[in-house]
C-alpha positions as CSV (number, residue, x, y, z in Angstrom):
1,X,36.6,-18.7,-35.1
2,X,36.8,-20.6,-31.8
3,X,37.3,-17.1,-29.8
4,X,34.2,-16.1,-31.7
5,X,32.2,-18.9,-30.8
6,X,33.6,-19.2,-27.1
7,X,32.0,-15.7,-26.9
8,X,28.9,-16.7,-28.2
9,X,28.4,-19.5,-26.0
10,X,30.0,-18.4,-22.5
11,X,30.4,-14.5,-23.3
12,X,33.0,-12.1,-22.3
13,X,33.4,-12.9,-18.6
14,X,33.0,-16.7,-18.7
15,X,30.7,-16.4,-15.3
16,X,29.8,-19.2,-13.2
17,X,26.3,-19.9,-12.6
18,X,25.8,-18.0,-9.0
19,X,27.8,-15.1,-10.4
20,X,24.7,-15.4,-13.2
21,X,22.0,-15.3,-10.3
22,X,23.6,-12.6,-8.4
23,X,23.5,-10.4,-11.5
24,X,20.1,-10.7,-12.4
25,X,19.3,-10.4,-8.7
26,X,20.8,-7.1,-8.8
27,X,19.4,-5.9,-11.8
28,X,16.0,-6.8,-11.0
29,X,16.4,-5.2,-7.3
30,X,17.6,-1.6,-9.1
31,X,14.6,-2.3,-11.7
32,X,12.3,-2.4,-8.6
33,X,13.6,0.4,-6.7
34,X,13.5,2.6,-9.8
35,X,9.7,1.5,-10.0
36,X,8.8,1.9,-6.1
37,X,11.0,5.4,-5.8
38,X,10.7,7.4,-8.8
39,X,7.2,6.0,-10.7
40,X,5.7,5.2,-7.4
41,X,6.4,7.8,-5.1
42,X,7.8,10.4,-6.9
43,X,6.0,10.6,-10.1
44,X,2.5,9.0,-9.2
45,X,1.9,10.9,-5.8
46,X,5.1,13.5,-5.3
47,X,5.6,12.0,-2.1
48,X,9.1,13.5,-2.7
49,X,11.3,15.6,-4.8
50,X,14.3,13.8,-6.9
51,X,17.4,15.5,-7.9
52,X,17.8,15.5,-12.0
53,X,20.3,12.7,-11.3
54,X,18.6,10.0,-10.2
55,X,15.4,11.0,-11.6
56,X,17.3,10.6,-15.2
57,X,19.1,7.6,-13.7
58,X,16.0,5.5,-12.9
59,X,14.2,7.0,-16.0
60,X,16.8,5.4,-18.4
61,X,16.9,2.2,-15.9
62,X,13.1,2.0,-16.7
63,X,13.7,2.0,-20.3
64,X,16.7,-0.3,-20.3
65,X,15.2,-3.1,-18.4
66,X,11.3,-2.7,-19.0
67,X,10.3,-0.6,-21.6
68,X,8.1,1.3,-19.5
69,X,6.7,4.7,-20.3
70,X,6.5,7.2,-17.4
71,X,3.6,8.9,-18.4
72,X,1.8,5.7,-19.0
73,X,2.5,4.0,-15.4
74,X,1.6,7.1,-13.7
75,X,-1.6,7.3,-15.2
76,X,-2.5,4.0,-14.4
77,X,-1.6,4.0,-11.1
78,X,-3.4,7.1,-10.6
79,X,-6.8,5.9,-11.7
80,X,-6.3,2.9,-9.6
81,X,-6.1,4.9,-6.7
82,X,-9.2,7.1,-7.9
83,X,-11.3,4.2,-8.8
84,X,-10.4,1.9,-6.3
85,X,-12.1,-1.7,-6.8
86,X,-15.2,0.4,-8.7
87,X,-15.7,-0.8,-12.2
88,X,-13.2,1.8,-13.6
89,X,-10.5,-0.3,-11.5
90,X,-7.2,-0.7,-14.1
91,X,-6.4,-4.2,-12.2
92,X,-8.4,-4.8,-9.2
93,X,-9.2,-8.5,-8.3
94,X,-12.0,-7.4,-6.5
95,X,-13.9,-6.7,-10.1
96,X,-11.7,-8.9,-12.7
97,X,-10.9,-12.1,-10.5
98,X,-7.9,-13.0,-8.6
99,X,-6.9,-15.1,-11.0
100,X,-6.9,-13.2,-14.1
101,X,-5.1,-10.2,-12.4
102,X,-2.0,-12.5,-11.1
103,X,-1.7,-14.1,-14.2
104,X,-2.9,-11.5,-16.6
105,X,-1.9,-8.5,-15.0
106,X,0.3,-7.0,-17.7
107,X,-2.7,-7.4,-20.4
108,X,-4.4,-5.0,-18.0
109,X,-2.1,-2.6,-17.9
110,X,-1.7,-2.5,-21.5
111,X,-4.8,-2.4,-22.2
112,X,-5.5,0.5,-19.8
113,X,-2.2,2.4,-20.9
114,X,-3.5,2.5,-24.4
115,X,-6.5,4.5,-22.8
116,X,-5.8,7.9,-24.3
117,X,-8.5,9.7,-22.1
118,X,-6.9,7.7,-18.8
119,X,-3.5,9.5,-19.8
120,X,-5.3,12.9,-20.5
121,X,-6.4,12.8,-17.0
122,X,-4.0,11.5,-15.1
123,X,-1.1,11.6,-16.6
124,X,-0.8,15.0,-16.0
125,X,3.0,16.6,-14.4
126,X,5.0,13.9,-15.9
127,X,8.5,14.1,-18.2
128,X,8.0,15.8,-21.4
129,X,11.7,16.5,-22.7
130,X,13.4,15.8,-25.5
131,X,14.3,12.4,-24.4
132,X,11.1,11.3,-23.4
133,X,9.6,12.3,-26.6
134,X,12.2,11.2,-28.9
135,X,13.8,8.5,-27.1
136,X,11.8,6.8,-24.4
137,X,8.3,7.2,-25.5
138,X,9.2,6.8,-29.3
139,X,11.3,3.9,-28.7
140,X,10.1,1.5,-25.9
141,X,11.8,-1.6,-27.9
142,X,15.3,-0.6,-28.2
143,X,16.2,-0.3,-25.1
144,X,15.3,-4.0,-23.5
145,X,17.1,-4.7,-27.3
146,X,20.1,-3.3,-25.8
147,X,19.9,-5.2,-22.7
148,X,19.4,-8.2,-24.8
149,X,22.4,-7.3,-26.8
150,X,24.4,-6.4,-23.3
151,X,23.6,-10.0,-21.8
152,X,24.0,-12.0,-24.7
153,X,27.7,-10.6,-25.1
154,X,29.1,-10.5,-21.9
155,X,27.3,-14.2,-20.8
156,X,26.7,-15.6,-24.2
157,X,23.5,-17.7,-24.1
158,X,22.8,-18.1,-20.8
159,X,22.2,-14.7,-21.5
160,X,18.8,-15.0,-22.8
161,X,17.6,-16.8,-20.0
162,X,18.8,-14.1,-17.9
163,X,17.1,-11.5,-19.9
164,X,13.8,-13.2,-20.0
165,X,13.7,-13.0,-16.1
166,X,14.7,-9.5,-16.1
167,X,12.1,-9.4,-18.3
168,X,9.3,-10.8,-16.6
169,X,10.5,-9.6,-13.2
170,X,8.1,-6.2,-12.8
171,X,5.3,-8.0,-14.9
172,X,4.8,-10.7,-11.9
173,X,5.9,-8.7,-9.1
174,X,3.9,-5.3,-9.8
175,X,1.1,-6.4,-12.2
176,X,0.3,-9.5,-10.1
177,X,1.6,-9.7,-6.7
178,X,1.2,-6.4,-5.9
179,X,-1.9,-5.5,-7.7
180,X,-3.4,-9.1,-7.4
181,X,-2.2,-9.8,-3.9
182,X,-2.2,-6.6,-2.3
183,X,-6.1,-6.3,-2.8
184,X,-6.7,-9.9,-2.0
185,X,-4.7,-11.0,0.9
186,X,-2.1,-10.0,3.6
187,X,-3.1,-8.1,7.2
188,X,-4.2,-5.0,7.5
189,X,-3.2,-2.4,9.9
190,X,-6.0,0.3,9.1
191,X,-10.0,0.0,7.4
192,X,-8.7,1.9,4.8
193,X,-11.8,2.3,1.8
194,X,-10.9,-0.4,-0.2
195,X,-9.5,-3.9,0.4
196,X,-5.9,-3.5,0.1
197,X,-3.9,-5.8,2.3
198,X,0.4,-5.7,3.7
199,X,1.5,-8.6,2.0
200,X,5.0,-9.0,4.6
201,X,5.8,-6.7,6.9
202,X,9.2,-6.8,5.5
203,X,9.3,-4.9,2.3
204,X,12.3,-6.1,0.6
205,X,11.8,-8.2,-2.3
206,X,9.6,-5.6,-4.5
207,X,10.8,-2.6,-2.6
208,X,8.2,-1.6,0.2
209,X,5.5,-2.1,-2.0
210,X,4.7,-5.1,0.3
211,X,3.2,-2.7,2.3
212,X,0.0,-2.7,0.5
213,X,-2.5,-1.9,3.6
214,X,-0.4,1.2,4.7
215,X,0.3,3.0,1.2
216,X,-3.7,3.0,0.3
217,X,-4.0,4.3,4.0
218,X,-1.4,7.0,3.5
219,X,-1.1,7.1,-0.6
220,X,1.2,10.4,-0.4
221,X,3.5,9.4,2.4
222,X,6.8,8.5,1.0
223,X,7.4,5.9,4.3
224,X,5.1,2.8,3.4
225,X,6.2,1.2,6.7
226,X,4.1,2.6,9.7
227,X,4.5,0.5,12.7
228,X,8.0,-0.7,14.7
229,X,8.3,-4.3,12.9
230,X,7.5,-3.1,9.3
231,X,10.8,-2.3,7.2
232,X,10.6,-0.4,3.5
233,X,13.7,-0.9,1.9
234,X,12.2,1.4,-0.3
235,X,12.2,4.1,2.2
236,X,15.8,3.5,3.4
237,X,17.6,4.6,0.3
238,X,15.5,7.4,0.2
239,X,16.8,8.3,3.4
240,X,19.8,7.7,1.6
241,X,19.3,10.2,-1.4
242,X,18.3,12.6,0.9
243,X,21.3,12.5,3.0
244,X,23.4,12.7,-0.1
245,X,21.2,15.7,-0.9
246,X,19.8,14.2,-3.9
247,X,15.8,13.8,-2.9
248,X,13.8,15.4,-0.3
249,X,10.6,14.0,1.2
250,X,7.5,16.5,1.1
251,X,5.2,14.1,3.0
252,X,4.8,10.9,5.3
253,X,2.1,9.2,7.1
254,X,0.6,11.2,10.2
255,X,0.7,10.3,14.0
256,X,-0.7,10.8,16.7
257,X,0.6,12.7,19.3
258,X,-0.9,13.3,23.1
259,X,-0.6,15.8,25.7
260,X,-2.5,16.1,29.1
261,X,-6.1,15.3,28.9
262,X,-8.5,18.5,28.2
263,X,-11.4,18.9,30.2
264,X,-13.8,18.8,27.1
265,X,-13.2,18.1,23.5
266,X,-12.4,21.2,22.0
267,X,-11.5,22.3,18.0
268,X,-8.0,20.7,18.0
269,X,-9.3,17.5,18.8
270,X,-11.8,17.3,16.3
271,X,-9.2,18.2,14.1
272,X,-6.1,15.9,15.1
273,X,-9.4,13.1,15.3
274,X,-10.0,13.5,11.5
275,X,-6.0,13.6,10.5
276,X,-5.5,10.4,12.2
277,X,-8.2,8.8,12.4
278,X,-7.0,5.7,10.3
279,X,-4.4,5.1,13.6
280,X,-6.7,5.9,16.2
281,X,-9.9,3.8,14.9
282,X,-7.3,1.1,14.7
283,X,-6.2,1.7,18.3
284,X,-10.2,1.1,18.8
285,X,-10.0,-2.5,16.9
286,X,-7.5,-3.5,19.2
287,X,-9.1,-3.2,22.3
288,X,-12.0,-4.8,20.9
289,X,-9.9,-7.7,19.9
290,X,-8.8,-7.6,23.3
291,X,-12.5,-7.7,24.9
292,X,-13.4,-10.5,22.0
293,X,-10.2,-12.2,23.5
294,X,-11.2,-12.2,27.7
295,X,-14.1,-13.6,26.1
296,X,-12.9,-16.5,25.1
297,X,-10.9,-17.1,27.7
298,X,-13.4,-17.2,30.1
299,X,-15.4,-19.2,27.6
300,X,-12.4,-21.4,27.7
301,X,-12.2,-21.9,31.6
302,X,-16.0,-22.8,31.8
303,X,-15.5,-25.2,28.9
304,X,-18.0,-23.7,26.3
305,X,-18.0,-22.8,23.1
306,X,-16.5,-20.1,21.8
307,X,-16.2,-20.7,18.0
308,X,-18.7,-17.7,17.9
309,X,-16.3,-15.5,20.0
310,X,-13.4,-16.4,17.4
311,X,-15.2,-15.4,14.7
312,X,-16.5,-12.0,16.5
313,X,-12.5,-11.2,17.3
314,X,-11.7,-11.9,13.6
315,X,-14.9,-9.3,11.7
316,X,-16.1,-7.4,14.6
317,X,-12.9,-4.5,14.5
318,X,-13.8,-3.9,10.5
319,X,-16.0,-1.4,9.8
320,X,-19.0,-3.1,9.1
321,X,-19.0,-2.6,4.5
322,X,-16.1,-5.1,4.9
323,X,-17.9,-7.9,6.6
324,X,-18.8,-10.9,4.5
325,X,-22.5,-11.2,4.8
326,X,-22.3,-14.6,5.6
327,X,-21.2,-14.3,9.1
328,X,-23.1,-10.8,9.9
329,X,-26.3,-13.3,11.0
330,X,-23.8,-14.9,13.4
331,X,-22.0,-11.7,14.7
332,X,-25.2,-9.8,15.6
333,X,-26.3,-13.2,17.5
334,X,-22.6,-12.4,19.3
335,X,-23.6,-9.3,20.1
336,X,-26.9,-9.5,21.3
337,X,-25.4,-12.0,23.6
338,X,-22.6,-9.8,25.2
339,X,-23.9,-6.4,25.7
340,X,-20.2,-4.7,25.7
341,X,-19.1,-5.9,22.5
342,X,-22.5,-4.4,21.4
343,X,-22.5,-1.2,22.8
344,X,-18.5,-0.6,21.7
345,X,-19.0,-1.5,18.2
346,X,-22.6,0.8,18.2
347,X,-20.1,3.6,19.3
348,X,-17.4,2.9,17.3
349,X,-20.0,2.9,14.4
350,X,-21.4,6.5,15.8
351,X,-17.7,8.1,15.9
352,X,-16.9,6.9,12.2
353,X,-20.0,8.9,11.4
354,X,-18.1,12.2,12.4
355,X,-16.2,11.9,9.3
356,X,-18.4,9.8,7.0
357,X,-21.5,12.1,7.2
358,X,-19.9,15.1,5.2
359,X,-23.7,17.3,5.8
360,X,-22.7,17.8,9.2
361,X,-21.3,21.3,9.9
362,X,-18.0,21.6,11.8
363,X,-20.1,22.7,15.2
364,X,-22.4,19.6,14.9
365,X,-19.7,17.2,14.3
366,X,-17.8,18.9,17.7
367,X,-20.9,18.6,19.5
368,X,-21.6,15.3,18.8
369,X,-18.0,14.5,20.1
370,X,-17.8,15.5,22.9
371,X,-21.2,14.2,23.3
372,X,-19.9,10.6,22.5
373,X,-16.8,11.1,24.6
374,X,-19.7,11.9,27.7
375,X,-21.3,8.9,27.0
376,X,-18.3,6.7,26.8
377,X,-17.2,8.1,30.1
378,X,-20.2,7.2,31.4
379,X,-20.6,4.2,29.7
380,X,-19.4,1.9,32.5
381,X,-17.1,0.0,30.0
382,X,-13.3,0.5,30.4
383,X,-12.0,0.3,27.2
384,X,-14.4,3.1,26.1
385,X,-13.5,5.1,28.9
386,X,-9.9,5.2,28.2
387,X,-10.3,5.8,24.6
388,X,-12.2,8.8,25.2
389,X,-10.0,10.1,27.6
390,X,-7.1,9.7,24.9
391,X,-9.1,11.6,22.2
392,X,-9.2,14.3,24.5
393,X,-5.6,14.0,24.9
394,X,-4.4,13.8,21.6
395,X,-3.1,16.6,19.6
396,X,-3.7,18.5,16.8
């Protein structure tokens, strides 16, 4: 009787209390990179190919320690992606609140995976063997019972608390962090559509999936991280599967890539313009940061103002839809007063069109590029000059 109620209230390995964090701190981390690798970037935009063992691996993971169905949280996601911030939205905080989406996050989800026509449509291409349709789908409860049963026995009832974070883990990170967060605040490294933001450029804690910014940028690349001092953990142990031979990555974000500069603008640039045009336009926000910022130095050395110039360096690189329209009174002030802001965000605002205005025919939009790159050649301004000598230099 006192072995029996030892068990009950320390369990079978009598852990300390660290040995009790480390645990759970393991089993969320495999919970999360189950979510991030196989729902995320395998099942939701085949951004890679899994071997049948860890695909059944992280399926069974799923069902252990969430309850999850695949077809469900692929469907979701999906239509999140195709109705970004619109109504349709499954969990955007751009249409339901900040608020309501970090702290009700998972009633949205439910809500939208009980959407029968949202899984007709998009839940297309996921698992339909015999354990998904008699086991995982059929049986969601038993198997975070079974976890409950594992923890309770092995750290008696400690275990329940360690069960409820388990429990709670993907609920707060995915359904409000990422969701809530990722669409509401962070930096951004490209205008993508929508508002997404990279919450850390270290994606550790849920994965990669910090990466917000880059993954709506690039939704089928398999890498979230894009620049030098971004790190997906996610992505490393794909690398890893891969080397083992056990996953093989069909897709990752394009780059740019230069060669000598042609004498005109020619097919292939039009062409490696469009494919990377989220990198390059973003090559154009910096140097118009970097004009906003000799600005205000100057502004600095004659002792003026230059609260105006701060704020033109913050909104003037996004594309113009993403400025509030509380400061646009105060930025076209800006830019009536410096003519070279004005005239690089007119022409930044002409070379979007290339790809926005989808009535142009492939010879007018090649036209109108290499007239652009004739008029910021001529322009007088530097930073325009260079940047239409590198679209003539970059590669298709």
């Amino acid at each position: 009787m006192d072995k029996l109620l030892d068990i009950v209230a320390n369990g079978l390995l009598h852990a300390s209390w660290w040995q009790m964090i480390l645990v759970v701190l393991a089993v969320t981390h495999v919970t999360i990179a189950s979510v991030t690798i196989f729902l995320h970037r395998h099942q939701a935009h085949r951004s890679l190919e899994l071997h049948a063992l860890p695909s059944h691996f992280f399926r069974f993971w799923l069902w252990l320690t969430t309850g999850m169905v695949t077809k469900e949280w692929t469907a979701v996601h999906r239509k999140h992606h195709a109705k970004c911030e619109q109504a349709e939205d499954p969990h955007s905080p751009q249409v339901y609140g900040i608020r309501k989406v970090l702290l009700e996050g998972v009633e949205l989800y439910r809500a939208e995976a009980a959407n029968q026509e949202t899984l007709e449509r998009y839940g297309h291409n996921t698992p339909d063997d015999w354990l998904e349709r008699h086991v995982y789908s059929r049986h969601t409860v038993l198997g975070v019972s079974l976890l409950l049963m594992a923890y309770l026995l092995l750290f008696g009832v400690a275990g329940l608390s360690m069960w409820a974070v388990t429990m709670l883990w993907i609920p707060v990170t995915a359904a409000g962090i990422i969701n809530g967060l990722g669409h509401y605040w962070g930096y951004r490294n490209f205008e993508a559509q929508d508002a997404s933001t990279n919450i850390s450029p270290w994606g550790i804690i849920i994965g990669g999936e910090e990466l917000h910014n880059n993954h709506h940028t690039y939704p089928t690349s398999a890498k979230l991280s894009v620049k030098p001092f971004e790190f997906d953990i996610g992505w490393m142990y794909i690398r890893i599967l891969a080397r083992l031979g056990l996953a093989r990555v069909k897709k990752t974000a394009p780059r740019a890539h230069y060669g000598s500069v042609k004498p005109v603008a020619d097919e292939q640039t039009l062409q490696a313009l469009i494919a990377n045009r989220y990198e390059l336009m973003a090559d154009y926000a910096r140097q118009v940061r970097a004009a906003c910022s000799a600005e205000i130095q100057a502004l600095k050395q004659r002792q003026a103002d230059f609260s105006a110039m701060r704020l033109a360096r913050r909104w003037l690189p996004r594309d113009s839809e993403k400025v509030p329209a509380s400061v646009q009174p105060q930025l076209a002030a800006t830019r009536a007063a410096y003519p070279v802001l004005d005239s690089m965000i007119a022409m930044r605002e002409e070379l979007r069109q290339l790809w926005a205005n989808q009535s142009l025919s492939r010879e007018q939009m090649l036209q109108q590029l290499q007239a652009w790159c004739q008029r910021a050649e001529a322009s007088g301004i530097a930073a325009l000059r260079d940047f239409a000598l590198r679209l003539r230099a970059v590669q298709a």
